[in-house]
C-alpha positions as CSV (number, residue, x, y, z in Angstrom):
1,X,20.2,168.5,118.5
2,X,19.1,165.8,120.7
3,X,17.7,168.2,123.5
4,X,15.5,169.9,120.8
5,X,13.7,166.8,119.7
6,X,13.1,166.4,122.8
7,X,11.3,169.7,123.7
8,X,9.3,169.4,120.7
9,X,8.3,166.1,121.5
10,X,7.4,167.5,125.1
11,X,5.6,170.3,123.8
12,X,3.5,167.9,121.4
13,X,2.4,165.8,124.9
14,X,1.7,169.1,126.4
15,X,-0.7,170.5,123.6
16,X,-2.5,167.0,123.5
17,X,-3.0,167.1,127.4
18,X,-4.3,170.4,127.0
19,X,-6.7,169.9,124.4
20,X,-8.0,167.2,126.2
21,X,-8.5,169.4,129.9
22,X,-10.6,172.0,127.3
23,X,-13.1,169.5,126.2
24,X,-15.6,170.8,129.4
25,X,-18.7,168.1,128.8
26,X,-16.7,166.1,126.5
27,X,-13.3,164.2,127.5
28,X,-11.0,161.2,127.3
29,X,-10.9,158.5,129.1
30,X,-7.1,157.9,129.8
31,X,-7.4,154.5,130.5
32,X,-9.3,153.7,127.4
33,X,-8.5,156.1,125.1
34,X,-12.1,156.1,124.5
35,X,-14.7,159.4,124.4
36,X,-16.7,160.3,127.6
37,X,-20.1,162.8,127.8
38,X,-20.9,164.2,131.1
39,X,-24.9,164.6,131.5
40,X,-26.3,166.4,134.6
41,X,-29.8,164.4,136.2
42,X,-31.7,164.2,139.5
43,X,-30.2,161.4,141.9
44,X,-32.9,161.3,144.0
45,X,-36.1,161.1,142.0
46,X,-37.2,157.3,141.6
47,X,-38.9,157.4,138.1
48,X,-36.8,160.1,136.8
49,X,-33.5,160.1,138.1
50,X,-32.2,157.9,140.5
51,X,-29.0,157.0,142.2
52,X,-29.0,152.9,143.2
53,X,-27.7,151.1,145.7
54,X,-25.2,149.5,143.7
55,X,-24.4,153.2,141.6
56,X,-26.4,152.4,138.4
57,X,-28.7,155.1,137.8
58,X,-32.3,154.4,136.7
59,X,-35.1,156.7,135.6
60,X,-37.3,158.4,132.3
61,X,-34.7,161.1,132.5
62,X,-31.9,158.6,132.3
63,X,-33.4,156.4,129.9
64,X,-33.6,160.0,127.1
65,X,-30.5,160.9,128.4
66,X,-29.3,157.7,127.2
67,X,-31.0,157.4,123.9
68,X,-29.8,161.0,122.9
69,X,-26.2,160.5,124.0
70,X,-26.2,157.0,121.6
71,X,-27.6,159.0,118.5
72,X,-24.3,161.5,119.8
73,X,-22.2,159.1,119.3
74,X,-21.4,158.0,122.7
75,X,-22.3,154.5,124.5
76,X,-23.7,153.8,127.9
77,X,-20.2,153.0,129.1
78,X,-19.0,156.2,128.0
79,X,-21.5,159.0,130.2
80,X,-20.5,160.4,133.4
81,X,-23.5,161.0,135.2
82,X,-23.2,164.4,137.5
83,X,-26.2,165.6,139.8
84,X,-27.2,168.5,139.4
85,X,-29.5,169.9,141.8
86,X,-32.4,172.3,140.6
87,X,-30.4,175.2,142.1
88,X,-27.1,175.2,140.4
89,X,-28.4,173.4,136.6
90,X,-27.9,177.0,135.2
91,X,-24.1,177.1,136.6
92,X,-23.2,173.6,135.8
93,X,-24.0,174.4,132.0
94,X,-22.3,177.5,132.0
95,X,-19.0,176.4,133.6
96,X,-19.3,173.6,131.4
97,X,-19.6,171.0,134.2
98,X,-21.8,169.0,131.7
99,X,-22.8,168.7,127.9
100,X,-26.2,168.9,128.9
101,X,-29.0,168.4,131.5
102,X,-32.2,166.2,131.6
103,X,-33.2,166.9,135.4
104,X,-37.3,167.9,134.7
105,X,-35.9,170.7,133.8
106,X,-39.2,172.9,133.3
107,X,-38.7,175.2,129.9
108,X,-39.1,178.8,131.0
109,X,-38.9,182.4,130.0
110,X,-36.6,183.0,132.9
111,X,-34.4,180.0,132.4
112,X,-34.4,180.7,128.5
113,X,-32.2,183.8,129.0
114,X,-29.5,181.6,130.7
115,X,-29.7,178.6,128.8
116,X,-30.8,176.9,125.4
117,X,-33.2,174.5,125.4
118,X,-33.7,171.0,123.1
119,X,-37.4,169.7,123.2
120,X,-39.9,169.6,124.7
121,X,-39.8,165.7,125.9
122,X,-42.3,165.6,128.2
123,X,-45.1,167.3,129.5
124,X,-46.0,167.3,132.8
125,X,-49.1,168.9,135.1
126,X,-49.1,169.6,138.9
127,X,-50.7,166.9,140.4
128,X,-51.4,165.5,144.0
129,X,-50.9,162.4,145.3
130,X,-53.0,160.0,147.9
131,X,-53.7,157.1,149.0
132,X,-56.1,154.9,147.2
133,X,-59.3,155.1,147.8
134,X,-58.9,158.8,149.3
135,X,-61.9,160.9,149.5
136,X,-60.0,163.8,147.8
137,X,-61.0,163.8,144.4
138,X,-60.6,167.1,143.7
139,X,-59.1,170.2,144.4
140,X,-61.8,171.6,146.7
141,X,-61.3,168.7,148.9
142,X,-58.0,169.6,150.3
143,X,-59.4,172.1,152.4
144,X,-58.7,171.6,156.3
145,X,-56.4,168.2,154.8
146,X,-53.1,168.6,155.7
147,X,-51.1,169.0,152.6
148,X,-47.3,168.3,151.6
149,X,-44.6,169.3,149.6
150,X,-40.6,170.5,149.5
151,X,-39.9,173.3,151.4
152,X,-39.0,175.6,149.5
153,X,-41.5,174.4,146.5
154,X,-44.3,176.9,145.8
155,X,-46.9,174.3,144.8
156,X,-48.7,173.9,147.8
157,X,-49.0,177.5,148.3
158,X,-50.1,177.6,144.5
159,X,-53.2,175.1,145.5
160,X,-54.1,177.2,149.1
161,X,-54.2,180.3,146.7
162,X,-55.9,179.0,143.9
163,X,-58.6,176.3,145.3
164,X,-58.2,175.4,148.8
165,X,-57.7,178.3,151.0
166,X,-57.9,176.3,153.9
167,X,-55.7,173.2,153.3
168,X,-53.3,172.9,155.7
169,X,-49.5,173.1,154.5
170,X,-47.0,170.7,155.9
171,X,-43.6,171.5,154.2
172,X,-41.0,168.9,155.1
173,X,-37.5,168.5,153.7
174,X,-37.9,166.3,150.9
175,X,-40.4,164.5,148.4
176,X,-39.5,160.9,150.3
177,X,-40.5,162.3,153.6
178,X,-43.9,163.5,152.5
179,X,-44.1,160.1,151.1
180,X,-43.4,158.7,154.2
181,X,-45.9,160.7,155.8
182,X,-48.2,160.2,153.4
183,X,-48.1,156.4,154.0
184,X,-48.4,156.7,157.7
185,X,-51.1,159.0,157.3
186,X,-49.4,162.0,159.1
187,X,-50.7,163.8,156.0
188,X,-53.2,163.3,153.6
189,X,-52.1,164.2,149.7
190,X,-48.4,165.6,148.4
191,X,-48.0,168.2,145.9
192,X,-46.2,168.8,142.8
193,X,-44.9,167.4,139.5
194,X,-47.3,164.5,138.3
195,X,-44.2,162.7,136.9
196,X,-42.6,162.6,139.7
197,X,-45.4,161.3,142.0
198,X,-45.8,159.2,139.6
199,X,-42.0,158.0,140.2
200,X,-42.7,157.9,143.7
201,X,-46.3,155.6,143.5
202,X,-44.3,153.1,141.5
203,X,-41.6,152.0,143.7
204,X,-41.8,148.3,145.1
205,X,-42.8,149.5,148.4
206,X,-45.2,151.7,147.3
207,X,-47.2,149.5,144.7
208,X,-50.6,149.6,144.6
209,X,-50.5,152.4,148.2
210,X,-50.9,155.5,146.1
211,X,-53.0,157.4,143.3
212,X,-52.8,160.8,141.3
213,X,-55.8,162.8,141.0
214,X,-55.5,163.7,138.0
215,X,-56.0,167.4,138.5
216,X,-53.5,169.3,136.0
217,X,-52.9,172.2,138.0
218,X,-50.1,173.6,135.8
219,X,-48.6,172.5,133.0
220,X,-44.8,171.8,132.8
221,X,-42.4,171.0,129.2
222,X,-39.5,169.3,130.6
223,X,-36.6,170.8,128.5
224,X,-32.9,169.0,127.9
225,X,-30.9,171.9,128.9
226,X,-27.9,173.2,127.2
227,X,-25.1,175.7,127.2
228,X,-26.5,179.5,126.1
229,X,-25.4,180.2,122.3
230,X,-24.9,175.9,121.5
231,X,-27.3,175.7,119.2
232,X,-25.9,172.7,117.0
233,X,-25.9,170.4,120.3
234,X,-29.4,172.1,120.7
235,X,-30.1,170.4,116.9
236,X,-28.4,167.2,117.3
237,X,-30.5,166.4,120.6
238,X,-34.2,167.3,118.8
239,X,-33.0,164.9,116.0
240,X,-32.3,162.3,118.9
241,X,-35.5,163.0,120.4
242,X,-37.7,163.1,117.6
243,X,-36.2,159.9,116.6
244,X,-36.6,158.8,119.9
245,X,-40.5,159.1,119.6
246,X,-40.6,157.2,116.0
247,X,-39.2,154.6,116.6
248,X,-41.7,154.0,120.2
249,X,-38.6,154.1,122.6
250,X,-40.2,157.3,124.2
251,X,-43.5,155.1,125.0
252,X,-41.5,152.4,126.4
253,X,-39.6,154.6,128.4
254,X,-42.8,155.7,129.7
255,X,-44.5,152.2,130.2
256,X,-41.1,151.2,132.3
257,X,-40.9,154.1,134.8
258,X,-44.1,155.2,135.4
259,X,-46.3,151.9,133.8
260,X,-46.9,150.8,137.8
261,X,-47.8,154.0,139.1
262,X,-50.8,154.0,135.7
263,X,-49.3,157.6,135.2
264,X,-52.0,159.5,132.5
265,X,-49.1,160.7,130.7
266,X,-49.6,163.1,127.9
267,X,-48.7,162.5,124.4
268,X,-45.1,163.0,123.3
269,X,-44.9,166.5,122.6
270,X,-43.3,167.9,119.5
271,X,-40.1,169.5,119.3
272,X,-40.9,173.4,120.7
273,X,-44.1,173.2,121.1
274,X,-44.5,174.5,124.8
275,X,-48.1,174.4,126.3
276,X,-48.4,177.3,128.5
């Protein structure tokens, strides 16, 4: 008699622990007995998503992240913060590595037949970036400049092909070496997102070095991505967001990453409304 309350009683912790392992994006903190999210973002875009010195992370995409997660039910305290590099957000959703991802995560046809998307929550335009008081001004101008971006990235090929056959492409390895080049002068304007040059211009170090043209080139709906077929996590997250914009947290969010950089940011879009 005695052995069989004990292997119910074992199977009992066995089913708990096991329910708990399933959760995927959700889980429990043993220590604490409290609920934990896991959210996928950039570590290495200041303005968006960044990875401090000390291991807080900062950022617009952290702030949403944030703000939706609350109206989830789920405190500061309780999110997990996993990078998820452009390259493997699709898989990380689909294993169910995270709950979901804010990463400027650009809202595509492709991408759309992989994963659902809440939002839009921001809109965002290839851009370039120089140093104040550059001659370029506009597109045009880039011709025989020497011009950076990602390797990798197709948006400085995007400007030789569409207005500046001639500008001279310098891919490097990442956004903070064009930067760096940028400030020395080893090249004259960096290519892509406008939000996260933006991210870039406003750093300490950078205040006041740095301006966006302004140009538009594309236009870009940062999505929060989620697993394919989850559509009431898809709801609950445009609820947040819309919220989110009501109440002015989204303009504050705004004002406190990309304020310095005085980012032209468009109006906060409304909820699937993609501007192609």
């Amino acid at each position: 008699m005695k052995l069989r309350k004990v292997t119910a009683a074992s199977a009992v912790v066995l089913a708990l622990a096991v329910s708990v392992t399933a959760c995927g994006g959700d889980k429990k903190d043993d220590a604490s007995g409290g609920k934990k999210i896991k959210i996928g973002i950039k570590f290495d875009q200041p303005g968006l998503g960044l990875k401090q010195p000390d291991g807080s992370f900062s950022g617009f995409d952290v702030d949403v992240a944030t703000y939706v997660a609350k109206q989830l039910g789920y405190q500061p305290n309780q999110i997990e913060w996993v990078e998820t590099k452009s390259a493997d957000r699709e898989n990380a959703l689909q294993r169910g590595d995270v709950k979901f991802i804010a990463a400027t995560y650009s809202i595509t046809d492709e991408r759309k037949q992989k994963v659902d998307f809440a939002g839009p929550y921001l809109l965002a335009h290839q851009d370039l970036l120089v140093k104040k008081g550059s001659d370029i001004t506009k597109g045009t101008d880039l011709n025989s400049k020497k011009l950076c971006s990602v390797t990798g990235s197709t948006s400085a090929q995007n400007v030789q092909k569409t207005i500046a056959p001639k500008a001279n492409l310098r891919p490097l390895s990442g956004y903070s070496e064009c930067v760096a080049g940028l400030q020395s002068g080893a090249v004259d304007a960096l290519t892509t997102d406008d939000s996260i040059l933006a991210g870039f211009a406003a750093q300490d170090k950078y205040k006041g070095q740095f301006q966006l043209a302004g140009l538009k080139l594309s236009n870009e709906n940062y999505g929060i991505g989620v697993k394919k077929g989850d559509s009431a996590t898809v709801d609950k997250i445009n609820k947040a967001l819309e919220k989110m914009v009501s109440d002015k947290s989204w303009d504050k969010a705004v004002e406190k990453n990309f304020g310095p950089a005085h980012y032209k940011n468009e109006p906060a879009p409304k909820i699937g409304d993609i501007v192609k």
